[in-house]
N, C-alpha and C positions, 0 to 999 in steps of 0.2 A: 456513169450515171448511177446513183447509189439511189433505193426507197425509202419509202416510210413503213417502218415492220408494223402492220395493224395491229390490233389490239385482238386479243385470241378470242377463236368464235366467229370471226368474221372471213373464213377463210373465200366464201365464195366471190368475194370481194378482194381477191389478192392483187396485189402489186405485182404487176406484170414489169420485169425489166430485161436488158441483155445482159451479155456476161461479162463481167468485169474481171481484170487480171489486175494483180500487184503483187511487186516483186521484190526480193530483197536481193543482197551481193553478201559472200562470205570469199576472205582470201583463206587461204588455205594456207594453214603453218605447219610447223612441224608435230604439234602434237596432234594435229588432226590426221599424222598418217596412218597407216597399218604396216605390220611388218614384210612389205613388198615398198616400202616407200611411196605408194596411194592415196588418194583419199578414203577414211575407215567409212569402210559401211553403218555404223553405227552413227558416226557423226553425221555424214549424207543422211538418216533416217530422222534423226536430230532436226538437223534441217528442212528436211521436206515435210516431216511435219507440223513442223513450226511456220510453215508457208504458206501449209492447208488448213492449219489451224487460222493463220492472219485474213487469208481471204475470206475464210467464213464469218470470223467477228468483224467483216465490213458489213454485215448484212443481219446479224442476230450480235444483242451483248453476248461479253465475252464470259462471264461466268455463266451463260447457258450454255455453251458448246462442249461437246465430249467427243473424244477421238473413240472410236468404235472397232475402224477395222483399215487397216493397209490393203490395197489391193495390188500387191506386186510394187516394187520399187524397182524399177529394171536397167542397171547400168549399160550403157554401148559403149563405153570408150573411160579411160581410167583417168581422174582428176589429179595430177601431180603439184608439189609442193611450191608456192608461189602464184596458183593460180587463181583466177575470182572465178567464181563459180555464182553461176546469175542463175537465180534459184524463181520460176513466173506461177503461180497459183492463181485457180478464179475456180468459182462454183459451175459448176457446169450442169449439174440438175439438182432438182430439189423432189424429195417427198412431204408429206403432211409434218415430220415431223424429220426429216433428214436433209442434211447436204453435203453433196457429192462434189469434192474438191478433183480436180487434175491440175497435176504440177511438174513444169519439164524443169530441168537445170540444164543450164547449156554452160562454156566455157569457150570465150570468142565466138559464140554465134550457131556454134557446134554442139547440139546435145548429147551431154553428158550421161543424164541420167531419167528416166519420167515414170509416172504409174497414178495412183487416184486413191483416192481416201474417206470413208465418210463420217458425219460429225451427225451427232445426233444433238438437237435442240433441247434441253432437258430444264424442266424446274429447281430451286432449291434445294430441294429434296432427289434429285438426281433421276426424276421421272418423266420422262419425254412428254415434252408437250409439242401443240403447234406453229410454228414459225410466220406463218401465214405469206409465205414468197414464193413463188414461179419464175421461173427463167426463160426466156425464149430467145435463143442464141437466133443469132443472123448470119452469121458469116459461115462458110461452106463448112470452114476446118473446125467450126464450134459443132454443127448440128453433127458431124461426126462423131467428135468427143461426146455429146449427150447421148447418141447411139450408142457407141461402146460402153459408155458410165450404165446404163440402163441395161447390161447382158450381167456386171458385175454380178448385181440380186439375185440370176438366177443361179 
């Protein structure tokens, strides 16, 4: 389900919606390794920001969004060369003027790597504006992820 971003000013009037994922697939070649034969952390970073960045320009254009802050990239298990690495982003909370991306990668089903990111809503001139969107997740495993997105700030 995707909104209509209001028109700024009208926030008390926000588009209430749940939280949408979208996802992308990267195979892993060889120059994407590290010197252990891995996947390099830098490309994995590469990627997951480019995940939390796509989910957030589902919901605000793309030239208002700015990557702000990584919170933790945290790998469990090592990506090896050949593999697809399924990279899932969705916003999971919003402020007045921010959104809060979580993005797992798995590889067969099995999480690879996850952590959360936020994107600030910004004008032209590179000044945060309002976005004017609320998120209210449904599902058990989302009002989690909004709990933990919300301990981030402090």
């Amino acid at each position: 389900m995707f909104c209509m971003v209001l028109p700024w000013g009208e926030e008390e009037n926000k588009p209430i919606m749940d939280v949408i994922s979208l996802t992308t697939h990267h195979l892993v070649k060889s120059e994407d390794l590290n010197h252990h034969g891995t996947l390099y952390a830098g490309r994995s970073a590469e990627w997951f920001v480019e995940t939390g960045f796509t989910a957030a320009a589902s919901l605000c254009s793309p030239e208002h969004i700015l990557c702000v802050k990584i919170h933790g990239m945290e790998f469990s298990r090592p990506v090896q060369l050949g593999e697809i690495v399924v990279f899932t982003g969705k916003i999971i909370l919003t402020g007045r003027t921010s959104l809060v991306a979580y993005v797992n990668a798995s590889v067969r089903g099995q999480t690879a790597l996850e952590g959360f990111l936020t994107f600030v809503n910004v004008d032209l001139q590179g000044k945060p504006q309002p976005h004017g969107i609320q998120i209210e997740p449904i599902s058990e495993n989302d009002k989690a992820l909004q709990e933990k997105a919300r301990t981030l700030k402090k």
